[in-house]
N, C-alpha and C positions, 0 to 999 in steps of 0.2 A: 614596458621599457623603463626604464630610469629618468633620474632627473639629474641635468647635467647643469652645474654652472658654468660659465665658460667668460674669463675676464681679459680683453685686451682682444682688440678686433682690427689689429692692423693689416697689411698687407698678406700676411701670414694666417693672423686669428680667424682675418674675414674669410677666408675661404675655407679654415678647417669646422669651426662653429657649426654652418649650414651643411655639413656630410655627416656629425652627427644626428643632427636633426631629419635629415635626409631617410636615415638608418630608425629611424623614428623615437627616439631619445625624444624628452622635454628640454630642451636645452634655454637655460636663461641666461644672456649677454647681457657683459656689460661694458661697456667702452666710455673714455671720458668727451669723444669725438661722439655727438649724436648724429653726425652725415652717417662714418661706421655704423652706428645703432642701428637705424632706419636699414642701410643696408642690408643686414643680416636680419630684423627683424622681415624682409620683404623675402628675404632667400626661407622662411621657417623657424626661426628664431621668437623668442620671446623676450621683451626690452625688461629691464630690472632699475632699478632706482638708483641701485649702489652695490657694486662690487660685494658690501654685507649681505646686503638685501637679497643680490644672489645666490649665496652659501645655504641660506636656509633651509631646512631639510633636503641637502639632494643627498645621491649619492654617489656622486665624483666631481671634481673641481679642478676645471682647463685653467692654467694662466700664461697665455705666451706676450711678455712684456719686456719693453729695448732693453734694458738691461738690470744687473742686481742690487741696484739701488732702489729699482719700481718693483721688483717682486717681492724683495725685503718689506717694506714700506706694505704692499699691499696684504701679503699673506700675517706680517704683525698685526695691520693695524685693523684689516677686514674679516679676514679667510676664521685664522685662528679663536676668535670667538665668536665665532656665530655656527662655524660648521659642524655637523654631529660627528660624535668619536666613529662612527662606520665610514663614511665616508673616504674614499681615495682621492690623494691631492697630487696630481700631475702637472709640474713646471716644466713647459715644453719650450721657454726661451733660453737662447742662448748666454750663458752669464758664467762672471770667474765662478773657477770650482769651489774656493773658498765661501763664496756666500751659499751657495746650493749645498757646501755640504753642513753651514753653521743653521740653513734653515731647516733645514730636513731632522736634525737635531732637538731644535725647539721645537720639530710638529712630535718628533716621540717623545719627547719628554712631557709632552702635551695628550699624551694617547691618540693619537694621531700616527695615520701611514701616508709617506710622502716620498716619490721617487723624482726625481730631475730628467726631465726625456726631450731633449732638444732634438730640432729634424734636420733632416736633408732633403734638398729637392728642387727647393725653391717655392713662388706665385703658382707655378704652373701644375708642380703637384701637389701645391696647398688643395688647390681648386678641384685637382681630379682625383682627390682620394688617394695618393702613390709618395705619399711621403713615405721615409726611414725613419724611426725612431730608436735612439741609442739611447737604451733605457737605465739608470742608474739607482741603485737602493736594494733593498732585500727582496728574496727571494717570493715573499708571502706579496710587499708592492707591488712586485714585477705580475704576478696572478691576478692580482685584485683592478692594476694598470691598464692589462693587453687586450683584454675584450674591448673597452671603449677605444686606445688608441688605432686598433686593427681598423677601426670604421673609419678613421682619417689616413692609413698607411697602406703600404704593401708590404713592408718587412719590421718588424719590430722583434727588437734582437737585446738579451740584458748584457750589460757592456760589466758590469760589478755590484759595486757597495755605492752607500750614498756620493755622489760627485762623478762618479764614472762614467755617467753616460756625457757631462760637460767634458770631460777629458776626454774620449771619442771623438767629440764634435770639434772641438778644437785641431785636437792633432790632424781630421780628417781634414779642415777648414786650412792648416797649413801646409797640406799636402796639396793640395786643388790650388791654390790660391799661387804657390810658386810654381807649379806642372803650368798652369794657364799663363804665368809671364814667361815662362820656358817654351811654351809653343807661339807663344805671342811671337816671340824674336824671334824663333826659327822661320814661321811662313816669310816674317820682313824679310829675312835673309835670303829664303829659299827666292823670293821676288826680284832680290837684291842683286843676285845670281844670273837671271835669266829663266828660271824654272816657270813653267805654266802651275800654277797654283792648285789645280784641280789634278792634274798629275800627280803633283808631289804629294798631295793626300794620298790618291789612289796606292799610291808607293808607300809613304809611312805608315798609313792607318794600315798596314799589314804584313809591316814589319818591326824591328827592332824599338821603332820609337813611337811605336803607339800609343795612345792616353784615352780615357774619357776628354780631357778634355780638347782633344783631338775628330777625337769620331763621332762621338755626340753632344759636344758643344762646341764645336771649329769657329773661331772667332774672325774667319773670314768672310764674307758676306758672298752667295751663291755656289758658298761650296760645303759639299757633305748634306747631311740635315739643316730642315731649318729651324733656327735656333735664333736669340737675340741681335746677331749681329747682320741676321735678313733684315730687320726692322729697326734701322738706326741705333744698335745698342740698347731699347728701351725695353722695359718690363725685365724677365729673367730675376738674378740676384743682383742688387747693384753692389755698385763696389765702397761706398761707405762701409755696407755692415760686412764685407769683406774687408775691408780695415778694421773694424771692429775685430772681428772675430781675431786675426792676426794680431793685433794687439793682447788680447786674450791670452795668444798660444806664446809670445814673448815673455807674459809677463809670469805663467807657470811655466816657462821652462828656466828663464831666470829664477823663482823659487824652489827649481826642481836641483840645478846646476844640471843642466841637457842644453849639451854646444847646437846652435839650432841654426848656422850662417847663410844656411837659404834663407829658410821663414823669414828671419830677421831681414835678408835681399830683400824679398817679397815685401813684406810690410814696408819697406821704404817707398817702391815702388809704388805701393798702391797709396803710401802717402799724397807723395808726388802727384797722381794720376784726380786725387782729391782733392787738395788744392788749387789744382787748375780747373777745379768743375766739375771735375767728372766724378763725384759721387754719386748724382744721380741717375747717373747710366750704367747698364749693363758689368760686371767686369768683367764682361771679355773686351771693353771696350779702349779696357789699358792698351792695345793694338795700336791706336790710334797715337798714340804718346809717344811708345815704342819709336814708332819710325815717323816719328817728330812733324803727323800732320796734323794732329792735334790742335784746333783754334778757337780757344773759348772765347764764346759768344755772348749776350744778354740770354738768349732763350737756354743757353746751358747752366744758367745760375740753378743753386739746387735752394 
């Protein structure tokens, strides 16, 4: 089996890393958080010194990092000389298109192959192997890519050329992220109404206004699957890096000029919904804000 380096072991990292290693890869971590470290080196993992220290002879390189000022920074200052020309570099964080496609750039000009593959899923299908990866760069990456990503995913799919699989993520990021304040307010309403809430599922999830995030992530608590909002909002996606990600898709659709006056709704909303605290909770948890019961707490500071 190969040798995997694997950098950035957060909530994301730490569960894809150990399904490599699982699939029985040598995988060497590396995180700046040694609590991560230890975790994943307890899950099958092997601890590395330095981000360098891990590139050394393998032959493929995980980086999922908060954003593209830390993968810039680490694939400059780390990845790209220490790692062998054979070697496949998979950026599987989510980050603007522009640095993903100005580094993937410098990895060919470097003789270096590097495609951009951010996920879908979330914590829950970091853990179980059933991430999407929208994989971005050439044809030949995309081959050299899918064997290792397939052991952390269920579907991995090539979205284009360098940047494309960030454009994927984004556009899908802004799709999900206004569908979930658009069902947010509809249940408040359907409540608002008179409507038994389990009804009115039974009713839309099989009609005209159906969604994902309706039927398998209904931001009602005991109703549909259960999902983050059975468990006070917590764990799932929180809704910081769904600000994140919306900020993302504003900011290449303003360089795109693409009229975008949901995302943009959205993005305010999930402002809003962070600012009062609630980053660190679920985003379906924006529900709570919606229909104005929302009351930050001390234990809700993030």
């Amino acid at each position: 089996m190969a040798k995997i380096a694997f950098i950035g072991l957060g909530h994301m990292g730490g569960g894809m890393a150990p399904n490599l290693a699982k699939a029985g890869h040598d995988v060497l971590a590396f995180d700046l958080s040694q609590e991560a470290l230890d975790r994943a080196v307890e899950r099958g993992c092997t601890a590395a010194v330095s981000a360098a220290g891990a590139c050394k002879d393998v032959e493929a390189v995980v980086t999922m990092l908060p954003a593209g000022k830390h993968v810039a920074e680490v694939y400059r200052a780390s990845v790209f000389g220490a790692v062998p020309n054979s070697a496949i570099l998979m950026d599987c964080s989510t980050i603007d298109i522009a640095t993903a496609r100005s580094i993937e750039e410098e990895a060919a000009a470097a003789g270096l192959t590097m495609v951009d593959a951010p996920v879908s899923g979330g914590i829950a299908a970091a853990e179980g192997g059933t991430l999407t990866f929208m994989v971005g760069g050439s044809g030949e990456g995309f081959a050299k890519a899918k064997p290792f990503l397939d052991k952390m995913g269920k579907a991995v799919i090539h979205a284009g050329g360098p940047g494309s699989g960030q454009a994927a993520k984004i556009c899908n990021n802004m799709l999900l992220g206004a569908t979930m304040a658009a069902t947010c307010e509809t249940f408040v309403l359907a409540q608002k109404l008179g409507l038994d809430l389990q009804t009115f599922f039974d009713i839309a999830s099989k009609a005209s206004g159906q969604s994902w995030s309706m039927t398998s992530y209904c931001p009602v608590p005991g109703v549909g699957p259960e999902t983050p909002a059975d468990r006070g909002y917590e764990g799932g996606f929180a809704a910081a890096l769904m600000l994140k990600d919306l900020k993302l898709a504003m900011e290449a659709a303003e360089q795109a000029g693409a009229y975008t006056p949901m995302g943009g709704e959205a993005e305010e909303l999930y402002r809003r919904f962070v600012d009062l605290s609630g980053g660190g909770k679920d985003f379906s948890g924006i529900i709570k804000m919606i229909d104005d019961s929302w009351k930050p707490t001390d234990g809700d500071q993030d």
